[in-house]
N, C-alpha and C positions, 0 to 999 in steps of 0.2 A: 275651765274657761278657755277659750279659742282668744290669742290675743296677736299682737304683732311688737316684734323686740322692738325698742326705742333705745335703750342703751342699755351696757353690761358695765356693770362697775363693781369690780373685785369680787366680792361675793353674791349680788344684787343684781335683780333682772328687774327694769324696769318696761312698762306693760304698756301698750296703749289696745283701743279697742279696734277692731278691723274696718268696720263699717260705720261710716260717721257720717248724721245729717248737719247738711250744715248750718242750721239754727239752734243746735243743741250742743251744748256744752258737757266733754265727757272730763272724768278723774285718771291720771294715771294712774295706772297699777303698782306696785314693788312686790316680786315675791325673791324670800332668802333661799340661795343654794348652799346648801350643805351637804358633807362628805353623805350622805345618805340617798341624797337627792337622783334618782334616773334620770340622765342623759342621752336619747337619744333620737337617731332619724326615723322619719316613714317611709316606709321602701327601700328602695337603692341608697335615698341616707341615711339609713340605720349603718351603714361600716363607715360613714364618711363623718359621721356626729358620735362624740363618743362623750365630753366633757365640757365645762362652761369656757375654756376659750374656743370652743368650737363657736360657738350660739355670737351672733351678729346681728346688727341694727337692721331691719328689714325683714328677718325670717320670721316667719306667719308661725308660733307654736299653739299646741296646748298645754295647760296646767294645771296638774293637779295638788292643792294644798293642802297640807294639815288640817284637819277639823281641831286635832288637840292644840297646836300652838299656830299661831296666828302669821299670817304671809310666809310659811316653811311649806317650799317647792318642794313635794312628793316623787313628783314625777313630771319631765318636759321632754314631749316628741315632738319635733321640728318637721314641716311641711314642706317646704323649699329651702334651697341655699343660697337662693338669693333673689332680690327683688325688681321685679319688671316694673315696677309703677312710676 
């Protein structure tokens, strides 16, 4: 899922959607980082993102979660480092 960080709280990435109309009402997302979980950039910041205090309010990621346990972050590649909007 392509999403945009809203906040990072201790182990917990909190998710909103990218593209929001605005008569429609969306859910945040939560997915759990854990010691297993891939951390990192695309491109140039794949050496510059390595772990969860890396990841910040604004950076646009992808996620990929658990099919077997429910909101466990597989894997998150981050797209910018920071947000122009």
């Amino acid at each position: 899922m392509k999403k945009q960080i809203v906040e990072v709280n201790d182990d917990i990435l909190v998710l909103a959607v990218l593209k929001i109309k605005p008569d429609e009402s969306y859910v945040l997302v939560e997915a759990k980082i854990t010691d297993k979980t891939i951390i990192t950039g695309f491109g140039v910041n794949r050496f510059l993102i390595d772990d969860i205090t890396d990841l910040k309010h604004g950076q646009k990621v992808r996620v990929w979660v658990s099919e077997d346990e429910k909101n466990i972050a597989e894997k998150v590649i981050v797209y910018n480092l920071i947000n122009f909007n």
